[in-house]
C-alpha positions in Angstrom: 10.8 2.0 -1.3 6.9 3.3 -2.0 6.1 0.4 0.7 8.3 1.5 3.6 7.7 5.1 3.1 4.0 3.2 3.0 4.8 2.3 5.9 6.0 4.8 8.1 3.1 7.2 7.0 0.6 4.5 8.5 2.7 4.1 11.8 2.9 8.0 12.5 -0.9 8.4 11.3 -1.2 5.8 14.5 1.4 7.4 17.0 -0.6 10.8 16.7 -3.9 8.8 17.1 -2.3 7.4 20.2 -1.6 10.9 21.8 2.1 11.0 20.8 3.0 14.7 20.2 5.8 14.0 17.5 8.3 16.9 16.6 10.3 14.3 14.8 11.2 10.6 14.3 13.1 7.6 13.6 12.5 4.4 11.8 14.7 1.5 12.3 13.7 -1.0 9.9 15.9 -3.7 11.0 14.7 -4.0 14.1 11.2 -2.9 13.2 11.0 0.4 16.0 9.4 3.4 15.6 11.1 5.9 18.2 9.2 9.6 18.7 11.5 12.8 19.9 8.5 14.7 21.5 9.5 18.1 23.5 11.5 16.4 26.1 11.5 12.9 25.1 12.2 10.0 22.9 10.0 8.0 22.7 9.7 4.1 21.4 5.8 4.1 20.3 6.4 0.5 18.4 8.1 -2.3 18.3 8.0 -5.5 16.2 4.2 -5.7 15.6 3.3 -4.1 19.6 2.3 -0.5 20.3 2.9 1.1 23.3 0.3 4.1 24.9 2.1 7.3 25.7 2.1 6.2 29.5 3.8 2.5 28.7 6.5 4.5 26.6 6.9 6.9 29.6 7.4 4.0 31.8 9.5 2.0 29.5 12.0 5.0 28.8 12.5 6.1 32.8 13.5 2.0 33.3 16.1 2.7 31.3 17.5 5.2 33.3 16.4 4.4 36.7 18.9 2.5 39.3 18.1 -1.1 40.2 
């Protein structure tokens, strides 16, 4: 338990190094992702071992939601 809360600590000390303005977050273990709720958005940061700048996160999130 002391290891993931380990962790977590060591991936948000990252995110705010990366410019991510966290207000809160969520750790999914089992699929290894770290998502950030920021002001207006939420955020995947990391995922399985790759981080993601603010800007790639931005970009990643609108795909989801943009029409093809």
């Amino acid at each position: 338990m002391k290891a993931a809360q380990n962790k977590i600590e060591e991936l948000l000390l990252k995110a705010s190094k990366l410019g991510y303005m966290i207000i809160n977050y969520e750790y999914q273990p089992e699929s290894d992702t770290l998502i950030i709720y920021g002001v207006r958005r939420r955020l995947v940061a990391y995922q399985k071992g790759k981080w993601f700048s603010v800007e790639e996160a931005k970009q990643n999130e609108s795909k989801k939601y943009s029409r093809s």
